[in-house]
C-alpha positions as CSV (number, residue, x, y, z in Angstrom):
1,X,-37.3,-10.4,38.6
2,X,-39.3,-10.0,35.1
3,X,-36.8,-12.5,34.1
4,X,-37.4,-15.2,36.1
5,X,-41.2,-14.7,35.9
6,X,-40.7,-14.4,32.2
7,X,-38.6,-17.9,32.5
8,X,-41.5,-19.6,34.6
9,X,-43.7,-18.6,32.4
10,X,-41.8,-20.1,29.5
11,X,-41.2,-23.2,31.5
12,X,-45.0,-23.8,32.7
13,X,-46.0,-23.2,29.2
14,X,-43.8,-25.8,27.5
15,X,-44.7,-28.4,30.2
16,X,-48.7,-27.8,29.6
17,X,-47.9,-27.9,26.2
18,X,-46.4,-31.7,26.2
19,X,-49.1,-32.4,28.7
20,X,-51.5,-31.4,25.8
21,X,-49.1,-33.3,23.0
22,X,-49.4,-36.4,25.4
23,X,-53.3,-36.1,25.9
24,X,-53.5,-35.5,22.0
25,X,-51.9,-38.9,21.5
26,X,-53.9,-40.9,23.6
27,X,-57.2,-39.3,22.4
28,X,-55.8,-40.4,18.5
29,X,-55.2,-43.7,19.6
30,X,-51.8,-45.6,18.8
31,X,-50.4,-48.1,16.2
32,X,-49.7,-51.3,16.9
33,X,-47.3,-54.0,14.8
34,X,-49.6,-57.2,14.4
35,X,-49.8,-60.0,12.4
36,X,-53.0,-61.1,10.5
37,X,-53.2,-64.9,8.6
38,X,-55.2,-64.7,5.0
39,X,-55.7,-67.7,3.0
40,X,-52.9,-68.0,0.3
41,X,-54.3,-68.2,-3.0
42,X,-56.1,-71.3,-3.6
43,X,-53.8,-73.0,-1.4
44,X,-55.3,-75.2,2.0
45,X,-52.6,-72.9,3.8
46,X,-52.8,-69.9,5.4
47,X,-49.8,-67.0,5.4
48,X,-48.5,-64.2,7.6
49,X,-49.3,-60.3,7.0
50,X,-47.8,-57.8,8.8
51,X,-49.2,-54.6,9.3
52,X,-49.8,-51.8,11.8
53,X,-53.2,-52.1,13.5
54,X,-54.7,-48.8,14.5
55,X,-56.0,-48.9,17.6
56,X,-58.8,-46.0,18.9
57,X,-59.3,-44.8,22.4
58,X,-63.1,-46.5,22.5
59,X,-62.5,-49.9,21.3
60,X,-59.7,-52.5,22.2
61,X,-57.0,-53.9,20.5
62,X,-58.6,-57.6,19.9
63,X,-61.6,-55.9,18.6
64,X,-59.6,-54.0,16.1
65,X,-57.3,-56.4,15.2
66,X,-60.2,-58.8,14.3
67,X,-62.0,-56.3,12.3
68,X,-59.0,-56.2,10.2
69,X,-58.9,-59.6,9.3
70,X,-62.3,-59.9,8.7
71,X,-61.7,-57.0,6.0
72,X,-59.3,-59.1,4.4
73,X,-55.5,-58.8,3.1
74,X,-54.0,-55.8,1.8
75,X,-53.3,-54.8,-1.5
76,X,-49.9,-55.3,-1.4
77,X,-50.2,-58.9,-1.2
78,X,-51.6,-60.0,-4.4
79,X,-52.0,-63.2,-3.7
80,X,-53.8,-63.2,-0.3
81,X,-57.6,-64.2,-0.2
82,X,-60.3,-62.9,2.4
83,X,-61.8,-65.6,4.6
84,X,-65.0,-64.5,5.5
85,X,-68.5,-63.6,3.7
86,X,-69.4,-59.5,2.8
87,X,-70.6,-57.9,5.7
88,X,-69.2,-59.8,8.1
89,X,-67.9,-58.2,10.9
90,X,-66.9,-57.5,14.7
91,X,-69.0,-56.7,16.9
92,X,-67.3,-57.0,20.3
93,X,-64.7,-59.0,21.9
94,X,-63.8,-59.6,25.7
95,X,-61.6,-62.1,27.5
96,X,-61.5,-64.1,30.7
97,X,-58.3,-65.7,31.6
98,X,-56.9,-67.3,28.5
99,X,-60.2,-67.4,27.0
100,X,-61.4,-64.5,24.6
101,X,-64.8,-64.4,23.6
102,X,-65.6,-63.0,20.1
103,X,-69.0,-62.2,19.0
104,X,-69.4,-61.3,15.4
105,X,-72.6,-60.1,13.5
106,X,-75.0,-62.6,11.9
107,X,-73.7,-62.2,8.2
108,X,-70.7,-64.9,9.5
109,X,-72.9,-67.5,8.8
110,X,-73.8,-66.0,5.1
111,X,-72.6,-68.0,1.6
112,X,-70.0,-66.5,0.2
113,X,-70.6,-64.3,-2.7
114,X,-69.0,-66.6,-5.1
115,X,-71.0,-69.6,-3.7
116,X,-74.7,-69.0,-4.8
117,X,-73.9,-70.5,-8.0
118,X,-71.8,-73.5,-7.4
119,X,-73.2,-75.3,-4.2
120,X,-73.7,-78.8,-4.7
121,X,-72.6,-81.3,-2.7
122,X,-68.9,-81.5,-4.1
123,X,-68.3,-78.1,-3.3
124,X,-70.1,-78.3,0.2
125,X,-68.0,-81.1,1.1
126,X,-64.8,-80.0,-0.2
127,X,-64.0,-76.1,-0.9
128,X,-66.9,-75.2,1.4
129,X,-65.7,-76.9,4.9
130,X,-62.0,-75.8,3.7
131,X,-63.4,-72.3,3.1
132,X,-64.6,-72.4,6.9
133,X,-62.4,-74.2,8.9
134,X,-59.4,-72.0,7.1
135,X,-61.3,-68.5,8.6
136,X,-61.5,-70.2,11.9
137,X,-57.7,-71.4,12.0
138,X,-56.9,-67.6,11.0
139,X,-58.8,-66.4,13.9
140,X,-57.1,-68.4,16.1
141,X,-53.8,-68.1,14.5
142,X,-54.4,-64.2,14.8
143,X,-55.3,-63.8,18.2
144,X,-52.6,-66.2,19.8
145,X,-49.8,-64.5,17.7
146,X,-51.0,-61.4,19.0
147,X,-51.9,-61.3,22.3
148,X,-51.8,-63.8,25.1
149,X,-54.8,-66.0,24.7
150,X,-54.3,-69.3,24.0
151,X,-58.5,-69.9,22.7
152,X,-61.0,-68.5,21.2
153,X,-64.5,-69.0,22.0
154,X,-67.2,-67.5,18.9
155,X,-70.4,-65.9,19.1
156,X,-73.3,-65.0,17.2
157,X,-75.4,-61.6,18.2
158,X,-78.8,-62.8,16.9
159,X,-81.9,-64.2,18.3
160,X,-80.7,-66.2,21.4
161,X,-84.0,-67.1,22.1
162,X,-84.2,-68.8,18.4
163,X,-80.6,-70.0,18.9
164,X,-81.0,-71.3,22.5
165,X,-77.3,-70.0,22.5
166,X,-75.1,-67.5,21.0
167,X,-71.9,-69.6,20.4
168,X,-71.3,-70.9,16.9
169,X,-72.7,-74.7,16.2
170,X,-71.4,-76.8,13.7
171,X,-74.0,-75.4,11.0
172,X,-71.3,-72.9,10.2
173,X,-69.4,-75.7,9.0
174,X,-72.3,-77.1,6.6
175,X,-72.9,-79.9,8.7
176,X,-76.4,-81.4,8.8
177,X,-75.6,-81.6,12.9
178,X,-76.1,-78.4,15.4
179,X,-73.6,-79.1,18.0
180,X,-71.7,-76.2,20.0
181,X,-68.3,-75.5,18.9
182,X,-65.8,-75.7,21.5
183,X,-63.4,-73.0,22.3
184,X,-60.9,-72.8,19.2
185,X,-56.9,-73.1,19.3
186,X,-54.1,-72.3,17.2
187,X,-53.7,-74.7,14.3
188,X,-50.7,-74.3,13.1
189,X,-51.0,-76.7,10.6
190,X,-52.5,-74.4,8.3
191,X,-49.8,-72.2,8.5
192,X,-47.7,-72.4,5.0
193,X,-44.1,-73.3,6.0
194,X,-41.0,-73.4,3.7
195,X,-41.2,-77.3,3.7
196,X,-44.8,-77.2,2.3
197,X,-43.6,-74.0,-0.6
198,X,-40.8,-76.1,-1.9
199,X,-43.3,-79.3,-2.4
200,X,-45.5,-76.6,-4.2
201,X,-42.3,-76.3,-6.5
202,X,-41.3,-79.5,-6.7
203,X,-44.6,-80.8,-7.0
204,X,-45.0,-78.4,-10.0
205,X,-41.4,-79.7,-11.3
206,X,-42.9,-83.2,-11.6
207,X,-46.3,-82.3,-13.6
208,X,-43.9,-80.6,-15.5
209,X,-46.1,-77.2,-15.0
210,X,-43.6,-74.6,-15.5
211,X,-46.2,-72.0,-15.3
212,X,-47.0,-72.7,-11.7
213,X,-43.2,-73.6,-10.6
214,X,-42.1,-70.2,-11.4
215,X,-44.6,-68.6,-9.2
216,X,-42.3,-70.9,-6.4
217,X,-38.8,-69.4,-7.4
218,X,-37.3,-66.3,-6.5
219,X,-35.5,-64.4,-9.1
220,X,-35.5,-66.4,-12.0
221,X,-33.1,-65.9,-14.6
222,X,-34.3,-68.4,-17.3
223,X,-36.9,-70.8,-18.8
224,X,-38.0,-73.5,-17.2
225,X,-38.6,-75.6,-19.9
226,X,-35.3,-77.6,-20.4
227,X,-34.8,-79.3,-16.9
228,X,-34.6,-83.0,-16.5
229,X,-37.5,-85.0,-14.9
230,X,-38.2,-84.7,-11.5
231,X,-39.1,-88.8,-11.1
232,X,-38.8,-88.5,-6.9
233,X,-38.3,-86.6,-4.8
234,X,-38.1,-85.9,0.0
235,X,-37.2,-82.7,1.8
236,X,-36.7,-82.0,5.2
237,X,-39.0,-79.6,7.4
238,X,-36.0,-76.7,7.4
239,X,-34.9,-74.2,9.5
240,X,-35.4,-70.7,9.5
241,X,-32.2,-68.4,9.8
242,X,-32.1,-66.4,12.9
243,X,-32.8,-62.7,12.3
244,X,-33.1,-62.6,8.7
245,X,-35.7,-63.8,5.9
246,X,-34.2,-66.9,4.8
247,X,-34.9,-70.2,5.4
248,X,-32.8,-73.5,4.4
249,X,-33.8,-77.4,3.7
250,X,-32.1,-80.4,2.8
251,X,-33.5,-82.3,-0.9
252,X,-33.5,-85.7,-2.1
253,X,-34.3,-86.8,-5.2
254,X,-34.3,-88.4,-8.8
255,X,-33.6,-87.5,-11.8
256,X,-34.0,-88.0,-15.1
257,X,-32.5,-86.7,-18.4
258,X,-34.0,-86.8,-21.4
259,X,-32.2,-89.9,-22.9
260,X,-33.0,-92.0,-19.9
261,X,-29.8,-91.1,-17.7
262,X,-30.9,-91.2,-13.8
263,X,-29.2,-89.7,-11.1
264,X,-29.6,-89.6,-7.4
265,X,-29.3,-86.7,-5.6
266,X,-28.7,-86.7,-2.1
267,X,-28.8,-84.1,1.2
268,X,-28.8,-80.6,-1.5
269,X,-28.8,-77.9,0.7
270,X,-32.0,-75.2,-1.1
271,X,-32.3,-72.4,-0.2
272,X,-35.2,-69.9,0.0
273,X,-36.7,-66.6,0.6
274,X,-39.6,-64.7,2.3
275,X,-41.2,-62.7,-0.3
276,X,-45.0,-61.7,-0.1
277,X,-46.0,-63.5,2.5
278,X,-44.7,-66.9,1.4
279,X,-41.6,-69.0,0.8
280,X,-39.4,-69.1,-2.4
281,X,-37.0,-70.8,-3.4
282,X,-34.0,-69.2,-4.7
283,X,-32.9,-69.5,-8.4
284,X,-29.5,-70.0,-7.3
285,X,-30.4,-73.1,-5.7
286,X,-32.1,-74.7,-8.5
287,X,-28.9,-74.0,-10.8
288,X,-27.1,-75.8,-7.8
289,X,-29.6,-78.6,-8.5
290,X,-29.2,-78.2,-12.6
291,X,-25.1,-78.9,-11.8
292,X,-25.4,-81.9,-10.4
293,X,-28.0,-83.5,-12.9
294,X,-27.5,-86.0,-15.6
């Protein structure tokens, strides 16, 4: 009898004891795989972060998952930029239907810190706007990635009787006009594709920059500075391989050798990789391309 009381025991404990393990859990909160959009370098484009959003018992996943964007990139991605002005931040979030309202803190609508010196009308007109409309396209980008809205309406907290409303005008994007912004969507032509990273290259190739074309090319074995002009030059949009983190496009193009030899090339398969956020193309490829030149 002892032993079967002893067994209960044993048994009642080690159920209370998961119970516990499983309360424990749930008061910690949980981590969730997401993926966040930053602004790559100086580029009009934005790229992909993953990362593990942590996600507390007392506020929701939007909310957190926004608060991490607004912090910016992570340090493992060099070559990620933040998208929205110090102290900028969430301060709630709620959705109805495919709608989810985001209200952010007043310092949205600061200069960044980097701006104070430089605002003239050049910059307003070009840097500025991009500066703006490339944090909203993230936002939008993040949240439909993520979770199953498809818009994004933003808010202001601040003085709604000032305001007359709390959702964000036009002002936010330096216009002289104060209209209401509608409800945002995902803009997906921000989004940096492997098309767009091999024009960076090839782009590069024909300024003959070899500086910034090696920042396109993954695992470079050589100097740059012997290759044949790049007179002209088309790729395709590409497909991404299934499963993996390669992507492939077709290349046309001209080129030239030094003594005035020209060459077409037509439908070259290149190659590239997904490294850091972004799209490289691989060395092999450009040797590929060296073969076939005059």
């Amino acid at each position: 009898m002892q032993k079967i009381n002893r067994l209960i025991i044993l048994m009642l404990t080690g159920i209370i004891c998961l119970y516990a393990s499983a309360c424990f859990t749930s008061d910690e909160g949980m981590l969730k795989d997401s993926v966040l959009y930053f602004r790559f370098t100086n580029t009009p484009y934005l790229a992909p972060e993953k990362r593990k959003i942590f996600v507390s018992p007392s506020a929701s996943y939007e909310t957190e998952l926004l608060r991490a964007l607004v912090k910016g990139p992570s340090s493992v991605y060099p070559h990620f930029s933040p998208l929205f002005p110090d102290n900028t931040d969430i301060v709630t979030t709620w959705g109805k239907g495919n709608l989810l309202f985001v209200t952010f803190n007043e310092h949205i609508m600061d200069r960044y810190p980097d701006e104070y010196m430089r605002f003239d009308e050049k910059y307003k007109d070009g840097e500025g706007i991009l500066r703006r409309k490339l944090a909203m396209a993230a936002l939008s980008c993040t949240v439909t990635e993520n979770t199953d809205y498809a818009y994004v309406q933003v808010l202001i907290k601040g003085d709604i009787d000032k305001n007359r409303s709390m959702r964000l005008s036009t002002n936010y994007f330096l216009s002289d006009e104060n209209k209401l912004i509608d409800p945002l969507y995902r803009e997906e032509g921000y989004i940096i594709t492997p098309d767009v990273c091999a024009k960076f290259m090839f782009d590069a190739w024909q300024r003959t920059d070899f500086t910034d074309m090696q920042k396109w090319i993954f695992n470079l074995e050589s100097a740059l500075s012997d290759l044949p002009i790049l007179s002209e030059y088309s790729v395709t949009r590409g497909t991404c391989t299934p499963g993996s983190n390669m992507a492939i496009l077709m290349l046309n193009a001209t080129l030239q050798s030094k003594e005035g030899i020209t060459k077409e090339i037509k439908n070259l398969p290149i190659r590239l990789v997904y490294d850091e956020g972004v799209w490289r193309i691989e060395y092999t490829s450009i040797k590929s391309l060296l073969e076939v030149s005059p």
